[in-house]
C-alpha angles and dihedrals in degrees: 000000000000086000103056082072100058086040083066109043091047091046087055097047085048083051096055094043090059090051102048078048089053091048086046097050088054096052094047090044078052103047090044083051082054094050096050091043091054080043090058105036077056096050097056121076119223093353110167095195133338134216117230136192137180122197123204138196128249091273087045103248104144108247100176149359136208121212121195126188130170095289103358136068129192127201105186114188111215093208107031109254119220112259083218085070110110094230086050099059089044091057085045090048095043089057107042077052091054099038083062089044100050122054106228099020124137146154144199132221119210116205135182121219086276095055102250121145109248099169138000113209116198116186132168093045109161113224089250093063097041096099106051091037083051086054105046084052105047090039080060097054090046084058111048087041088069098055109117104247117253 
């Protein structure tokens, strides 16, 4: 009987460190969103303001985030994403469509050592094309947020 009291003191202190690690998890992600943000504001010449989004999974860690400027976007995975993932190659596909389609249009494909795909960068996007580059993109992080964890 002497032991259910302890139980209980050392399963409360386990529950308050996971929830200062949890605190903790949510500034960092913040503070990561900030950097990229700084990275992006720097990356774009003349930019006179920029748009932003994060999307989360369904247990709200952030799994991507789409950075838009006057004529570059930016999707940045936070965990690399197989080129082989079916939302993958159609963003892959959608862009290689709109590259020919639109003069001045590139993009750039980020890989880690395994050959994931860890951010897509798309500059020289005309305003008439924004919107649909902006989609295929976005459609692409909605995606890949949805995917179960491993």
């Amino acid at each position: 009987m002497s032991d259910k009291p302890r139980l209980e003191e050392i399963r409360e202190a386990l529950e308050r460190e996971i929830a200062e690690l949890e605190s903790r998890l949510q500034l960092y992600q913040q503070l990561l969103a900030i950097l990229d943000e700084c990275s992006g504001l720097a990356g774009a010449r003349g930019r006179a303001g920029g748009r932003g989004r994060e999307f989360r999974s369904k247990d709200g860690l952030v799994v991507a985030r789409l950075t838009a400027s006057r004529d570059t976007m930016r999707l940045m995975f936070a965990r690399p994403v197989p080129e082989r993932h079916p939302y993958v190659r159609y963003m892959l596909n959608a862009l290689e469509r709109l590259a020919s389609e639109y003069e001045g249009l590139e993009y750039t494909v980020d890989r880690d050592e395994e050959g994931r795909v860890s951010s897509v960068i798309v500059t020289g996007v005309p305003r008439d094309a924004q919107d649909e580059v902006h989609a295929v993109l976005e459609f692409t992080a909605k995606k890949v947020a949805e995917i179960p964890p491993r």
